[in-house]
N, C-alpha and C positions, 0 to 999 in steps of 0.2 A: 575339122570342126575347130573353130576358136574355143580356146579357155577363158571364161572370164576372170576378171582381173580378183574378186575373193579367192578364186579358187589356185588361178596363177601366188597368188601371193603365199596359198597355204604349199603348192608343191614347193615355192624358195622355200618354206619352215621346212617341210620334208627332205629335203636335201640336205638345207644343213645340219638336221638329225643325224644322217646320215653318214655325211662327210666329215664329221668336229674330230675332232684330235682326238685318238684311237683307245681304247682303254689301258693300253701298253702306256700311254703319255700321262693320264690321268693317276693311274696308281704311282707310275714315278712322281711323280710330283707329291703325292699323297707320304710317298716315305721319304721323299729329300735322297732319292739316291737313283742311279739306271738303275734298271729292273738283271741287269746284264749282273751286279753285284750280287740280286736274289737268287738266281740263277746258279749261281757258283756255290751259296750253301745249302742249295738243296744237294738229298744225299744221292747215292750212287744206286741206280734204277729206277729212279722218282718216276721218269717218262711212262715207264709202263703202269705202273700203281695208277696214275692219274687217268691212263688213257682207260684205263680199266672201268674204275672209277666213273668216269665221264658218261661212260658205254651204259652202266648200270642207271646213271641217274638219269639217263635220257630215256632208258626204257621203263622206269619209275613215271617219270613224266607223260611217258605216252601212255602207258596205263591209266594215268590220270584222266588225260586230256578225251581219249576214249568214252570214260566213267562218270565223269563229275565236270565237263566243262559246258555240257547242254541243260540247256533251263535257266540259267540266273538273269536275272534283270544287271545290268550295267551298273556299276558305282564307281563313280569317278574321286569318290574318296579313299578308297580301298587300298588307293599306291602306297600312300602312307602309312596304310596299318602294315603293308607288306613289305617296306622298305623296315619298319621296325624292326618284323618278323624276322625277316632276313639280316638284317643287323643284329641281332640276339643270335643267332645261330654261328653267325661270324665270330661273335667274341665268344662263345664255348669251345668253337673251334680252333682257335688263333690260340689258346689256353694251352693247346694239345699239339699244335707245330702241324709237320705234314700228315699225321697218322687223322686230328683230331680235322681237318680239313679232307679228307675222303670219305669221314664220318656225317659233317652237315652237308655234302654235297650233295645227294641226292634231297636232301628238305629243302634248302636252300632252290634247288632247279626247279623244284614242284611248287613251292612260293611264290619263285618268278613266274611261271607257268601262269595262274593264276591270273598275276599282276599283267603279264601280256593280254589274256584273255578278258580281262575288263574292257581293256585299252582298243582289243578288236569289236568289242560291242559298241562302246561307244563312236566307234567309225561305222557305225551299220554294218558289220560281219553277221552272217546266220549261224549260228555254233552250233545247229540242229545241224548242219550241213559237214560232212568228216572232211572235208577237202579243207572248209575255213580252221576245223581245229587245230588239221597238222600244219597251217600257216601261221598258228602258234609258235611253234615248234622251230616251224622254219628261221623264227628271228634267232635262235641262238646261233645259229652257223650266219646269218648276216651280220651276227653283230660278233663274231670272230673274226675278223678282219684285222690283217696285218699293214702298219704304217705303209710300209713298203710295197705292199701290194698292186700290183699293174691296174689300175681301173680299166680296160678293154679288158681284161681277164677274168679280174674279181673284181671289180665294182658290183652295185649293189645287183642289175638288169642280169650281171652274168653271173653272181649266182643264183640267183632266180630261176634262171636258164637252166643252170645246171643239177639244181633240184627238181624242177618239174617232172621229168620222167618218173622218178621216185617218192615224187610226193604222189600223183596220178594213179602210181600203181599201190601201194601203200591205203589210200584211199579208199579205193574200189577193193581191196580186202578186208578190209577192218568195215565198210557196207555190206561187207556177203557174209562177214562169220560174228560180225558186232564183238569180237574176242581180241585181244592180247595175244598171239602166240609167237613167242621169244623167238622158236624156231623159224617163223616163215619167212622164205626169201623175201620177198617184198618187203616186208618190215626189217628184217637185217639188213636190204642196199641203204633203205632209208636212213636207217638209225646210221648208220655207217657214213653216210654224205653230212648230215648236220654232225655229227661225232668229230669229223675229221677238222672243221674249223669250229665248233665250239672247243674244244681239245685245246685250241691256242689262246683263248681265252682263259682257260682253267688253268694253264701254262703259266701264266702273266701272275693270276691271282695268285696263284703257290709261289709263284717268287718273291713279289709281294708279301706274304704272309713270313716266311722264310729270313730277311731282314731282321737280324735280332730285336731292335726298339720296337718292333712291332707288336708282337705278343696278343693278349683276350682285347684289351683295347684298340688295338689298331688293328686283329681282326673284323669287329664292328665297322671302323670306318672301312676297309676293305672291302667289305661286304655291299655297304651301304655304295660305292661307288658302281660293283660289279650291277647291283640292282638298277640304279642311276642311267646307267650305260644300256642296259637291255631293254627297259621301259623308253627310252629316249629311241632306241632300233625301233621297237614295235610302236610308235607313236608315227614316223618316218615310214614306215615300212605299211602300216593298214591306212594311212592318210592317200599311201599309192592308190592302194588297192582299190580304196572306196572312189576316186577319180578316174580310175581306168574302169570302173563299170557307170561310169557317166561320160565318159568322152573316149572310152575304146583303150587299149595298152600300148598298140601303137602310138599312137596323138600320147600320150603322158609320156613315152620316153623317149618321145621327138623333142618337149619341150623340158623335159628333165636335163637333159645333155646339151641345151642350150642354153641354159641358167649358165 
């Protein structure tokens, strides 16, 4: 099937959502220094606190996402209240170094959540539907993405690939018990695939944050980027989605990878 040319033109925007210079490039720029210099004053264990950290706010999230992301009418101005939002959390956070930055993460992820979930309504997503929720969800692990990153591997198609199985089953549990339960395997692979590359994002941020000039102000702008960056995924990311149930997934990442 031909794409026509609106639509052609709207996957180049998707793309380059997708593809724009990584949020590892945006925050260095944001503190005037590599992110490689953040890195070096964070303290000695950070990795695990973070990853900890990450685990918890993703399953806050899906608690959410579960509870509260069926029913709303679409607002296409809500980015802004929640880029606020999330900027205020940053500068309380950035006040408090690494401790005060595992403290807004979990608000911070449930905010974005939110602001993703607009962004899927207004693409025509059915949020009545558990499969479009946790394609919510799914944008934090696409939009972990490292500079470096092999596109045949981790491009945007493979990881999509490589959630599927775990969003599918995921899904189809959280339809049979309509519950949160932290224990069940299906929700642990899940949480565990978007964990492992959201994880690298929250990596960048705390280095980021970590930057002595940076502190409760330049938490805010911190924040305001990290949100920047995930709405700009899920803009990208459900602009696919709504095309491939118009012209099939095949046909959209035939002409995806020929842009």
């Amino acid at each position: 099937m031909e794409i026509g040319d609106t639509h052609l033109e709207q996957l180049r925007t998707a793309k380059w959502l997708l593809e724009k210079p990584s949020l590892a490039a945006r925050l260095a720029d944001s503190v005037g220094l590599p992110l490689e210099k953040g890195f070096g004053m964070l303290p000695e264990k950070w990795s695990a606190a973070i990853q900890k950290a990450v685990n918890d706010a993703l399953m806050k999230a899906l608690d959410a996402a579960v509870k509260s992301l069926e029913g709303r009418p679409a607002n296409p101005k809500s980015g802004s209240f929640h880029r606020v939002a999330v900027a205020a959390a940053g500068a309380a956070g950035g006040a408090f170094g690494l401790a005060g930055l595992l403290l807004e993460l979990p608000l911070s992820t449930v905010l974005m959540l939110r602001s993703i979930a607009d962004i899927a309504r207004e693409e025509g997503e059915d949020l009545t539907q558990m499969e479009s929720r946790l394609s919510c969800l799914e944008v934090f692990a696409i939009g972990g993405r490292q500079p470096g990153d092999d596109a045949a591997e981790t491009g945007y198609f493979a990881i999509r690939a490589a959630l599927a199985r775990s969003v599918s089953e995921a899904a189809r549990f959280l339809a049979e018990s309509g519950a949160v339960n932290r224990g069940a395997p299906a929700l642990v692979r899940f949480i565990t695939a978007v964990s492992s590359r959201f994880g690298i994002a929250v990596s960048e941020k705390a280095a980021a944050m970590a930057v002595p000039v940076v502190g409760a102000a330049g938490g805010a702008m911190v924040n305001s980027i990290f949100i920047s960056h995930f709405q700009d995924v899920a803009r990208g990311h459900f602009t696919i989605r709504r095309l491939e149930r118009i012209y099939g997934a095949e046909v959209i990442q035939q002409q995806y990878q020929a842009i």
